[in-house]
C-alpha positions as CSV (number, residue, x, y, z in Angstrom):
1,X,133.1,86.4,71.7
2,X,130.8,84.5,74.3
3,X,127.3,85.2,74.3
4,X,126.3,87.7,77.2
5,X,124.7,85.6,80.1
6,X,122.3,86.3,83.2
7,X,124.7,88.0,85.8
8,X,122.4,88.3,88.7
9,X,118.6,87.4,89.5
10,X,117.7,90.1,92.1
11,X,114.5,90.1,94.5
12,X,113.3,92.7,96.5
13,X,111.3,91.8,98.9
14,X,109.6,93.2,102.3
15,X,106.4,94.7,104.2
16,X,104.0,95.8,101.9
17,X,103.9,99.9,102.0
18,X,107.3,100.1,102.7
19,X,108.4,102.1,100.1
20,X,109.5,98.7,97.7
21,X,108.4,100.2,94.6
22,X,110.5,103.6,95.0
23,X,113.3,101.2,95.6
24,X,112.2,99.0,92.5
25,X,112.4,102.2,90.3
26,X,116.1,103.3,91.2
27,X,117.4,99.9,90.8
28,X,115.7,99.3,87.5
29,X,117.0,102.4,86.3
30,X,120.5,100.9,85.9
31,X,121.5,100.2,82.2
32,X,122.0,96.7,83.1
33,X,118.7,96.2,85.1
34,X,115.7,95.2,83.7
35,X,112.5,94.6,85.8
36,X,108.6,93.8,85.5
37,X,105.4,94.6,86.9
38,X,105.0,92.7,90.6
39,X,104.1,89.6,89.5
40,X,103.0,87.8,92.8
41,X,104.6,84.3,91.0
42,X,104.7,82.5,93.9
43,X,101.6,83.4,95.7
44,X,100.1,82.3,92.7
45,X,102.3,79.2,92.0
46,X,102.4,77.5,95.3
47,X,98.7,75.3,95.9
48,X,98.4,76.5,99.5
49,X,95.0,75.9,100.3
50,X,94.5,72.6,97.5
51,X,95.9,70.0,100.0
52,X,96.2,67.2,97.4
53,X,98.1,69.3,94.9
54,X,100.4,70.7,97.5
55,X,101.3,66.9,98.5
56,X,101.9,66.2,94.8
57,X,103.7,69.4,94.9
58,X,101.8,70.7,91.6
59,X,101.0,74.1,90.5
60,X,97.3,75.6,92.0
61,X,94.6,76.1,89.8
62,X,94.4,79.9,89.8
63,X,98.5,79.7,88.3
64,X,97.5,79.6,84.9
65,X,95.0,82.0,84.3
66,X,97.7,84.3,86.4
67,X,100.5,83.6,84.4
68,X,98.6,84.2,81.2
69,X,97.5,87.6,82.6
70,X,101.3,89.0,84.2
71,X,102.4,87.7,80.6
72,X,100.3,90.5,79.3
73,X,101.5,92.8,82.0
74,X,104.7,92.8,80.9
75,X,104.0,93.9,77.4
76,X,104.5,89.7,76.3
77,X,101.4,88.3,75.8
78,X,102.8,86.0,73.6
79,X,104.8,84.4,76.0
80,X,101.6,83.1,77.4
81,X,101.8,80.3,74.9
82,X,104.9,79.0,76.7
83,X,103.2,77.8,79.9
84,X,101.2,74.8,80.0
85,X,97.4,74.8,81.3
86,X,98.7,71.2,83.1
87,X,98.9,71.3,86.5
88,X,103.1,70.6,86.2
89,X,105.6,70.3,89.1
90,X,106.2,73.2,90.9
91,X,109.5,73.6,90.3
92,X,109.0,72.6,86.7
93,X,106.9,75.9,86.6
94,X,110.1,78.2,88.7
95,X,112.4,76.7,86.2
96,X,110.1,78.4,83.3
97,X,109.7,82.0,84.7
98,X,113.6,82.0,85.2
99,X,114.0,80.8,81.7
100,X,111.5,83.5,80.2
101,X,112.7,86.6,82.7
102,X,116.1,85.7,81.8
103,X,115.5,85.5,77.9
104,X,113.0,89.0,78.2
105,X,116.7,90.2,79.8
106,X,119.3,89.0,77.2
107,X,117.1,90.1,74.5
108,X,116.5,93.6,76.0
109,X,120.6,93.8,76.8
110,X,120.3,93.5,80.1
111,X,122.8,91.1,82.2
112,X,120.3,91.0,85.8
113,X,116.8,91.4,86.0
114,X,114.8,92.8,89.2
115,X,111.7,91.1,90.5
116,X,109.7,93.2,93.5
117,X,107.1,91.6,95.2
118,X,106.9,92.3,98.9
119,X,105.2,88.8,99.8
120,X,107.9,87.1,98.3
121,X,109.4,87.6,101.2
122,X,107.6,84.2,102.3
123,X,108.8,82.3,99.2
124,X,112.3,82.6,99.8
125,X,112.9,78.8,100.8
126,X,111.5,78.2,97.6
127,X,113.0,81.1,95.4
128,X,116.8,79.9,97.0
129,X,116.0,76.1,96.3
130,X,115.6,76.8,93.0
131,X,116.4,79.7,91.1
132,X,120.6,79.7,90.7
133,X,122.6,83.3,91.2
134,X,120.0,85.1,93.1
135,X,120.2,88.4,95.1
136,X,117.5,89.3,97.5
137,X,117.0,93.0,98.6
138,X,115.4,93.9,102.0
139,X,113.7,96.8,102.5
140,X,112.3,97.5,106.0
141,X,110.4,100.7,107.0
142,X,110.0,102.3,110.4
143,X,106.7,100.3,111.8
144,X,104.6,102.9,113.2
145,X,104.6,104.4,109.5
146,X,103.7,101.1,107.7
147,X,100.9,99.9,109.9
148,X,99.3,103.8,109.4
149,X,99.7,103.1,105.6
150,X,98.2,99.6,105.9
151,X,95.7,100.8,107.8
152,X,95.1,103.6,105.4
153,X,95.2,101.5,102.4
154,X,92.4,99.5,103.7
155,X,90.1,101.8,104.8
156,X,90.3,103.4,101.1
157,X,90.3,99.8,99.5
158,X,88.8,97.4,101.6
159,X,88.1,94.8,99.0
160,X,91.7,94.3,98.1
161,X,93.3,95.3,101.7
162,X,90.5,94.0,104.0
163,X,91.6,90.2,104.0
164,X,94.9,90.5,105.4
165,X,94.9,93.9,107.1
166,X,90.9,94.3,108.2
167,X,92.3,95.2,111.6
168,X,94.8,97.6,112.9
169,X,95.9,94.6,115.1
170,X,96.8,93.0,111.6
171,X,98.8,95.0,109.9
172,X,100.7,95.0,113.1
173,X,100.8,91.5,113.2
174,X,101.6,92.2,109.6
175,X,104.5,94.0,110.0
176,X,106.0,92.2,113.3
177,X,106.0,88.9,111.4
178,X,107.8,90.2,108.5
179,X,110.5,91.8,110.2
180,X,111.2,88.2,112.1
181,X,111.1,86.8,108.4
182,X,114.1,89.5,107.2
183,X,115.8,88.7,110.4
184,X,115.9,85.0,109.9
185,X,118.1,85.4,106.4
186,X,119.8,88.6,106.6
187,X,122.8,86.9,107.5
188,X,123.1,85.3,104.7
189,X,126.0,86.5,102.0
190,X,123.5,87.0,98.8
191,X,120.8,88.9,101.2
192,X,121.2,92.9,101.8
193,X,119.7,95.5,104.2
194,X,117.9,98.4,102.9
195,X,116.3,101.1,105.5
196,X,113.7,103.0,104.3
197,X,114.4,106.4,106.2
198,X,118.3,105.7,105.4
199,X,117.2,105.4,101.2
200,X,115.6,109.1,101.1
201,X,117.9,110.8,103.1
202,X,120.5,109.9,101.5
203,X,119.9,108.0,98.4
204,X,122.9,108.1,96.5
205,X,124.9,106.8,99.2
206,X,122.1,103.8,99.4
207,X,122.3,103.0,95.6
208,X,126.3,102.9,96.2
209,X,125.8,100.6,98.4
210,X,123.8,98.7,96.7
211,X,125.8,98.7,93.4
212,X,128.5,97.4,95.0
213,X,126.7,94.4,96.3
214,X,125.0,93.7,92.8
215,X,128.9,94.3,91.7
216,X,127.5,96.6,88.9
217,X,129.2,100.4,88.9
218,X,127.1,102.7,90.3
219,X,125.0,105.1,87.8
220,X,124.6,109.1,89.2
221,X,121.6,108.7,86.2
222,X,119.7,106.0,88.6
223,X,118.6,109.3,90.8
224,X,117.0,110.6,88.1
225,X,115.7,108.4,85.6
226,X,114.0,106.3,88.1
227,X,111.2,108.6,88.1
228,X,110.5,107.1,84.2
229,X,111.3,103.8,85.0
230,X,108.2,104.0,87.0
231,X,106.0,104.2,84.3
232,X,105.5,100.7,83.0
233,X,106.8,99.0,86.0
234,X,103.5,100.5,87.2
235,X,101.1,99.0,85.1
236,X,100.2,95.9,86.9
237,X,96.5,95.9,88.1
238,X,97.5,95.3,92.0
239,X,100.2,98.4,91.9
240,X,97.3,101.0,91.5
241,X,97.0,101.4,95.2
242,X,100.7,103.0,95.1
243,X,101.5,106.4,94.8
244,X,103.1,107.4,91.2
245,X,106.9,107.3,91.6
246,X,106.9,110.7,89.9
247,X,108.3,113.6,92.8
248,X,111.8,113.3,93.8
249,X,113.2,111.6,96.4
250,X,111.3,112.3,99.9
251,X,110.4,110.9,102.7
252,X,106.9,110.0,103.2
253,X,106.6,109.3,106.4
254,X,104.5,111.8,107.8
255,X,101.7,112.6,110.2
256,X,99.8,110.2,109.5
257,X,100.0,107.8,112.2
258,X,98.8,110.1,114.3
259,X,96.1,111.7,112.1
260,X,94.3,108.0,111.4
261,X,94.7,106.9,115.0
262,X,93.5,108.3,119.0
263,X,96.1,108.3,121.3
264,X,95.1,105.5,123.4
265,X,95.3,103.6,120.0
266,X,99.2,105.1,119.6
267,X,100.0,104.0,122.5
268,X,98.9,100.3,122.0
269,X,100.6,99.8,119.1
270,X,103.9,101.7,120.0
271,X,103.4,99.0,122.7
272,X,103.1,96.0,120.4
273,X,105.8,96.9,118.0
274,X,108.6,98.1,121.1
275,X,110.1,95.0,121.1
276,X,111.2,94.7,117.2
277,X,114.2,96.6,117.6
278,X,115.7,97.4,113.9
279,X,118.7,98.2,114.5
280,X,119.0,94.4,115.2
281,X,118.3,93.9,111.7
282,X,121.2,96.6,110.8
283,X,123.8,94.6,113.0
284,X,123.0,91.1,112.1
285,X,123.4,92.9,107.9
286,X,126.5,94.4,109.0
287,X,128.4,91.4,110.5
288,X,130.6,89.3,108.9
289,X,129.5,86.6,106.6
């Protein structure tokens, strides 16, 4: 009998605060899933602001103090000793994480693995260069509700939110460029559509939906055992400002769009987010590929 081999690599990506890691949980909660802590690989990977080593198309300086860390975050420290403090080829380095996900899977029993980092979304030239059999997962949330929650998240945490989101006009920006991200490969056959408010209303016919586009038989357990899936999935030092995946399924949108903002500042960015029309998104996922 062959040896059991990687089936799927599966990312879900999307605006941060859109409900990714309640999605992360149901889908890891498949017996043939496995997935990690987020581990922001590419962020950290890719030398944006060292001009020289982005020319040489070398790993940054911050990758291997990161790597070493998301090695311990996963419960293989290790697997630290795999990676190289040399600044190597960049896709040297994406060749190594599939090799060790995919080993951390097969030795598990698992046939796919799941990796969720919203910002990923911006790495998905690089992630479909190089990484073979991939899946990605879109999740996109109503954008009145994720700007209140990036809002919210920053005026709690301003440290770790404050760079990207110190103004309410960025996390609209935030969210408006995202969406034209999603939009630009949703119509692509390995890519899928998930919508928030769609996922808790009615989230076993969601995680159909989505088994059959993984081409894995749907689980009735995956609605239930998410909820300890969460746990470890959950212990990455940049998850903490998430809500435990403990309640059942809800929505959490709620009223607080209009309990963080005035009304002159509801209107404004009602305004600014108007002409991101989602249901684009849900047609351009829907039509033939």
């Amino acid at each position: 009998m062959a040896p059991p081999t990687i089936q799927n690599r599966i990312f879900l990506v999307g605006c941060s605060r859109s409900g990714t890691t309640l999605l992360q949980c149901l889908i890891a909660a498949h017996s043939q899933i496995i997935s990690f802590p987020e581990s922001k690989f590419f962020e950290h990977l890719i030398p944006t602001h060292e001009p020289r080593r982005l020319q040489w198309g070398l790993s940054s300086r911050r990758f291997h103090p990161w790597i070493t860390q998301f090695c311990v975050d996963m419960g293989q420290p290790q697997r630290a000793n795999h990676w190289s403090k040399l600044p190597l080829p960049i896709r040297w380095q994406v060749r190594q994480f599939v090799r060790e996900l995919d080993a951390i899977a097969l030795e598990s029993g698992h046939t796919l693995w799941l990796e969720k980092t919203p910002e990923h979304l911006h790495a998905l030239d690089w992630i479909e260069r190089d990484i073979p059999d991939v899946k990605v997962i879109h999740l996109v949330r109503n954008g009145a509700d994720v700007v209140a929650s990036l809002w919210d998240a920053t005026r709690r945490d301003r440290a770790k939110w404050g760079h990207d989101h110190g103004t309410i006009e960025q996390c609209i920006q935030r969210w408006t460029r995202d969406i034209a991200v999603a939009r630009q490969h949703l119509q692509k056959p390995h890519h899928h559509l998930v919508r928030y408010e769609a996922l808790v209303e009615n989230p076993r016919q969601i995680m159909e939906e989505l088994c059959a586009f993984l081409a894995i038989p749907f689980e009735p357990t995956m609605l239930e055992d998410y909820k300890t899936t969460a746990k470890p999935l959950m212990q990455n030092r940049y998850q903490n400002c998430e809500p435990a995946v403990t309640a059942q399924i809800q929505n959490a949108n709620s009223t607080k769009f209009f309990s963080l903002f005035s009304e002159a500042e509801q209107a404004e960015i009602q305004a600014k987010l108007a002409p991101v029309d989602l249901r684009v998104l849900e047609a351009i996922a829907q039509s033939p590929r």
